[in-house]
Each structure stands twice: as structure tokens, then as C-alpha cells.
C-alpha positions in Angstrom: -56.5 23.5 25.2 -56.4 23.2 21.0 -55.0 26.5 21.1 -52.4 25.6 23.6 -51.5 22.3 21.7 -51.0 24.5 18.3 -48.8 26.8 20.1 -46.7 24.0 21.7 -46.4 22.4 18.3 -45.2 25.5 16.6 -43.1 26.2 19.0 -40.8 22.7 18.8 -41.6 23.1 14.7 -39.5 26.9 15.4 -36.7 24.9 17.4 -36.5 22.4 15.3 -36.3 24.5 12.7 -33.6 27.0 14.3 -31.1 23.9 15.4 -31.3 22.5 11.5 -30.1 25.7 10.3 -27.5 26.1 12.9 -26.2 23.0 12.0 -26.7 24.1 8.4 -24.6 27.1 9.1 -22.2 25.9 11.0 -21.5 23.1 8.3 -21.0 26.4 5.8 -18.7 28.1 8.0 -16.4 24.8 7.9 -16.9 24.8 4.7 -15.2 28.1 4.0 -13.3 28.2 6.9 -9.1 28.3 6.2 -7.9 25.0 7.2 -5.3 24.5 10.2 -2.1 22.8 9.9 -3.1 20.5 12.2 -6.4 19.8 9.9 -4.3 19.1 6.8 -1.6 16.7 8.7 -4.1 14.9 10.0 -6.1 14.5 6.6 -2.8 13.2 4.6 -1.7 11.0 7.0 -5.3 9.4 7.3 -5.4 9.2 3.5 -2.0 7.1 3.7 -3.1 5.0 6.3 -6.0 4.2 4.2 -4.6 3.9 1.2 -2.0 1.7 3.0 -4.5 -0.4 4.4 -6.2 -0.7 1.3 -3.1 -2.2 -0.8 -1.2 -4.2 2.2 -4.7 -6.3 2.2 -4.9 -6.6 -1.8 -1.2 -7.6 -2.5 -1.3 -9.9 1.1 -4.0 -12.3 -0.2 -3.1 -15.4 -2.1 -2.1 -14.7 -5.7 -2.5 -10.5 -4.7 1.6 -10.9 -6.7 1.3 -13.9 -8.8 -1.9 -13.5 -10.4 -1.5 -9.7 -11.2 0.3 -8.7 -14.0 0.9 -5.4 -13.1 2.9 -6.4 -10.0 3.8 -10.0 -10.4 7.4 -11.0 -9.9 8.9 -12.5 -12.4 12.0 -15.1 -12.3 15.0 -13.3 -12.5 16.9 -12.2 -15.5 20.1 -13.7 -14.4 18.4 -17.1 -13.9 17.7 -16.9 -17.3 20.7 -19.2 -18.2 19.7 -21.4 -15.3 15.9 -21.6 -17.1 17.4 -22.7 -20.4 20.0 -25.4 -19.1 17.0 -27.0 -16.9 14.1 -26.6 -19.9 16.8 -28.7 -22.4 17.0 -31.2 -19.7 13.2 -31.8 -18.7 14.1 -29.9 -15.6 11.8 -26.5 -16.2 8.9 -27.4 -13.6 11.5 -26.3 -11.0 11.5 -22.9 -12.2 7.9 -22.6 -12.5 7.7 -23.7 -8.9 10.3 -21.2 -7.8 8.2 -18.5 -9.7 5.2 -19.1 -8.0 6.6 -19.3 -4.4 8.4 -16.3 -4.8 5.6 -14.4 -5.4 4.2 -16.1 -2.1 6.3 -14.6 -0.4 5.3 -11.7 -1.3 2.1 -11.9 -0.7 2.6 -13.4 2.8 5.9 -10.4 3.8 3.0 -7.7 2.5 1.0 -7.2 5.6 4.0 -7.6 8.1 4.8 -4.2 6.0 1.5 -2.5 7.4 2.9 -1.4 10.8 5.9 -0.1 9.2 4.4 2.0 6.6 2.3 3.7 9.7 4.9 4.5 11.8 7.0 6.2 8.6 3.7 8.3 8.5 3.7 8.8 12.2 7.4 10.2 12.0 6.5 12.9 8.7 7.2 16.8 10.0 4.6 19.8 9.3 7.4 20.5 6.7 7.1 17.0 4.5 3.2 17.1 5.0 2.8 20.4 3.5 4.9 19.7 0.2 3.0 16.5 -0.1 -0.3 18.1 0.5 0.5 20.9 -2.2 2.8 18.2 -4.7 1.7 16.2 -7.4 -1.1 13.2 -7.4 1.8 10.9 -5.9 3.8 13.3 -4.2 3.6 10.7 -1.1 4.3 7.8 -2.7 7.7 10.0 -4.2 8.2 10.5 -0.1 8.4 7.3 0.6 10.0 5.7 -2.4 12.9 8.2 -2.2 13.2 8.9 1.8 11.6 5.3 3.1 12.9 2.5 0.8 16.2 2.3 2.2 14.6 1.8 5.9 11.9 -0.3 4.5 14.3 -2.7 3.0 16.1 -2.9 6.6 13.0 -3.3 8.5 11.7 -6.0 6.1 14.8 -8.0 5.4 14.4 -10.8 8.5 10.5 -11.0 7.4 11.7 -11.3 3.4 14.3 -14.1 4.9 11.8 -15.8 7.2 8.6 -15.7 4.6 11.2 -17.3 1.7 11.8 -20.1 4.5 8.3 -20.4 5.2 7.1 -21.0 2.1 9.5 -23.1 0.4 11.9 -20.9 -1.9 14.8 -21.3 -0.2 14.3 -24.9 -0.6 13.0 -24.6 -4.0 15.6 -22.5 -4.9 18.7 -24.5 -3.4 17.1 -27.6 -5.1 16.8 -25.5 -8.8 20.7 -24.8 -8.2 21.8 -28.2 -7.2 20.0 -29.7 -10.8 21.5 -26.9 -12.1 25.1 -27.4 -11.1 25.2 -31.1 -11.5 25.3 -30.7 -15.3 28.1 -30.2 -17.0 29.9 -27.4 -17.6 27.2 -25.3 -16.1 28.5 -21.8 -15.6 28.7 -20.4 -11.6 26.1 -18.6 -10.9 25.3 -16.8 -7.1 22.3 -14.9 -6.9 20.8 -12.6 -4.0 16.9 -14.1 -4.0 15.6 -12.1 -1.1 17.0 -9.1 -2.0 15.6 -9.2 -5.6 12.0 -10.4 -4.0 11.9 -7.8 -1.6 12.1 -4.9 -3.7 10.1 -6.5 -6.3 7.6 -6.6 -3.3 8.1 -3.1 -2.2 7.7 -1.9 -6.1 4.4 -3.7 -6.1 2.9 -1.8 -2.8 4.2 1.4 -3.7 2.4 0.8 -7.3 -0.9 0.5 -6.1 -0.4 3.1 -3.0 0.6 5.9 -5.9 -2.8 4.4 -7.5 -4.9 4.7 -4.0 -3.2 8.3 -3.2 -4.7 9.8 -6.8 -7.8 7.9 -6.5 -8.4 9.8 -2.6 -7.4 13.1 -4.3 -9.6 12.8 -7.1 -12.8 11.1 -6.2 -15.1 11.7 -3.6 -16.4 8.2 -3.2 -13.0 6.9 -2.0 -12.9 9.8 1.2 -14.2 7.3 3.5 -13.7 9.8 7.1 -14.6 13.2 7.6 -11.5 14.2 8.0 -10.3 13.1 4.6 -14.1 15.0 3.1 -12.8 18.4 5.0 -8.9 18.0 3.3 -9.3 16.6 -0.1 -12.8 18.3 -0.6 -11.2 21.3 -1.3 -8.2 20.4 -4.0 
């Protein structure tokens, strides 16, 4: 019966044994193994999504634009004459208000963005893929800033107009230029505030995306899937 025991042991230590370096083997042969097309697609565009994720949820969160100095929108250049007339008058808090609520805006529009940053990586041929795969740190981030922007801009125009609403710019803004036209001799001045917010906004995702992209490429630690282990593993 001992002897029985010992050869029933050894015998699941032997299996045991043999699946572990099957696995082991198999892992190798992966390892080495060409990649397929279909391998690397799906590898960049997961390392977009995440990366995408990653900054939509950074810049959405209160002060993810305001408090950043790398990304924070400042008050437009043209307003500049419109910040002087209003600081000689006592007037300046209106401008600092503006400031701040534009950047709010920002930060609310950014994760409205998410679902059209996805489907833009959804849409990318074998052909885009492939030179983005093989292209610089932020060859992707180049793809979308030069083939995306325009349709971004589109896309996020009614949420631009609808977050400046929201949170109070238009109204800020409409009250800045009403002080600022009641003084005298105030030069006319028109000025486009959601289209200077919204690419101000885009700039600031596509920053940190370029920054996530390099930082997937490079270090280990930020491949978070399998997928992403297999593809990047190997640059």
C-alpha cells in the first residue's frame, strides 16, 4: 500500500511537472513567435484606449486644467486690453472669474471627449496602425492631432457651447464685456470664446496622451493587459 501511495505521488509530481513546462514552453514559443497583424492592431489600439482613459479622467476632474500649469488655459491674448481697462477701474475680479470658469469647462467637456477618441481608434486601417506601430514615441498622438482635430473640433463644438453655459462663462463673459464697453472710449472688441477654449482643451488631452503613448512604449509597469505585454514587450 506505501508503495502504491509513492507511486501515485510521483506520478501527479511527473504531471505536474510536465503541464508547468508546457505552459513554460508554450509561453517561449509566444515569446518568439512573429506577431500577426491582427496582434499588433489590437495592442495599439488598446494602448490608446488606455492612455485615453487615463488622461480624459485626469484633465475631467476639478482643477485637472486650472491647477496644471502645463495645460491650464490662460485668458486670452486679445482680452488683454479688456484686462487692463477693467484692472484701472477696480473691475479685474471679473477676469479672474472668467479664467477660472473657462478652464471648468474644460475640465467638465474632457470626458464627453472619451467616446469620440474611441471610435477615431475604432475607424484606424491596418495601413495607419502599422506606421504608428513602427513611428516615433508619439507617432499616434501626430495621427490624431493632424487627421482627428478637425472632426474633434466638430464633434465637440455643441458640448464646448453647452459646458460654457453650464458653468457660467457665457454669463461671465457677457458680464466682463458689458463693464467693459460701458467705459469710455473702450475700443470694439468680438472674440470667439469657445472656439479658443476648445482647442486649448483638445491641446491639453493631446499633451498628456503623447506623454501616456511614450510612457506604454517605454515602461513595462504601465502595460496593464496582456495584449499590450505581447506588443510593446518587444520594441
Amino acid at each position: 500500500m506505501g508503495k502504491l501511495l509513492s507511486v501515485l505521488i510521483f506520478s501527479g509530481l511527473l504531471v505536474s511537472c510536465s503541464g508547468d513546462l508546457l505552459k513554460q514552453s508554450e509561453d517561449l514559443l509566444n515569446q518568439y513567435r512573429p506577431l500577426t497583424e491582427q496582434e499588433i492592431a489590437a495592442g495599439l489600439k488598446e494602448a490608446l484606449k488606455v492612455g485615453t482613459e487615463r488622461v480624459v479622467d485626469q484633465v475631467g476632474q476639478q482643477g485637472g486644467y486650472y491647477q496644471d500649469r502645463a495645460i491650464h488655459i490662460p485668458l486670452p491674448a486679445k482680452l488683454q486690453p479688456v484686462q487692463e481697462t477693467l484692472m484701472k477701474v477696480g473691475l479685474g475680479h471679473y477676469l479672474a472669474e472668467l479664467e477660472q470658469r473657462m478652464n471648468r469647462a474644460a475640465e467638465v467637456a474632457a470626458p464627453k471627449a472619451k467616446a469620440l477618441f474611441i471610435d477615431a481608434i475604432r475607424q484606424m486601417s491596418w495601413q495607419d496602425v502599422k506606421q504608428i506601430y513602427n513611428g516615433p514615441n508619439d507617432a499616434a498622438t501626430r495621427y490624431f492631432q493632424n487627421r482627428m482635430t478637425p472632426q474633434l473640433k466638430r464633434m465637440m463644438r455643441p458640448v464646448i457651447d453647452d459646458t460654457l453655459s453650464q458653468v457660467g462663462v457665457v454669463q461671465t463673459y457677457d458680464k466682463v464685456m458689458d463693464r467693459y464697453r460701458a467705459i469710455p472710449l473702450a475700443p470694439e472688441l468680438n472674440f470667439d470664446l469657445s472656439s479658443y477654449v476648445m482647442q486649448h482643451g483638445i491641446d491639453g488631452m493631446f499633451y498628456y496622451l503623447a506623454k501616456e503613448e511614450a510612457a506604454i512604449r517605454q515602461d513595462p509597469a504601465k502595460r496593464t493587459t496582456e495584449i499590450l505585454q505581447r506588443v510593446f514587450g518587444r520594441n
